[in-house]
C-alpha positions as CSV (number, residue, x, y, z in Angstrom):
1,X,0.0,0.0,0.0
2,X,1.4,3.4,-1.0
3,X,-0.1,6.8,0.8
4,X,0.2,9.6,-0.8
5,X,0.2,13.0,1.2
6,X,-1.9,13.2,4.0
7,X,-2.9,16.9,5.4
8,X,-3.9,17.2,8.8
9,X,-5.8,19.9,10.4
10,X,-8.3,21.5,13.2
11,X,-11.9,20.9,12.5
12,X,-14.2,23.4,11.2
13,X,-16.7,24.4,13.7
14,X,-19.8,22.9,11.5
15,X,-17.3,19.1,11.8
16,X,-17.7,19.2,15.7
17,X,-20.9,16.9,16.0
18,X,-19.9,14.3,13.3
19,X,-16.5,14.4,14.9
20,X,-17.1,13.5,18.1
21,X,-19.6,10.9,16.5
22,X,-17.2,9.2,14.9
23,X,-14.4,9.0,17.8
24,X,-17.7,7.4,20.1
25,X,-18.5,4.7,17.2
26,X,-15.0,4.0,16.7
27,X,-12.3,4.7,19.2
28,X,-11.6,1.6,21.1
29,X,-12.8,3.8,24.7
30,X,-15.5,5.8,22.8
31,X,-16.0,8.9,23.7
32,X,-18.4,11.6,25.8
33,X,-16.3,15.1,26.1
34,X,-12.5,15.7,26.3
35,X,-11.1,16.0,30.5
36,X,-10.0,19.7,30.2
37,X,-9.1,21.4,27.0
38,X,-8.8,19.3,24.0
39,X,-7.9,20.0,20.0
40,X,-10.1,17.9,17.4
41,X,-8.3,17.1,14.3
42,X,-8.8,15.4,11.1
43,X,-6.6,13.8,8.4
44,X,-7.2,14.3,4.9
């Protein structure tokens, strides 16, 4: 498998819900809110 370039970056405000939607369905611990301050981030 070869991967090109990958560009990370913050989330737009409108990404929050479906964000945190997809961490609950797929991170192994789900998840509810962040313990303090958090930064959300997505890979492109």
């Amino acid at each position: 498998m070869v991967i090109g370039e990958v560009d990370v970056r913050p989330i737009r405000p409108d990404e929050r819900r479906h964000w945190d939607a997809l961490m609950d369905e797929h991170h192994y611990l789900g998840f509810r809110q962040f313990a303090g301050r958090g930064l959300r981030h997505v890979a492109e």
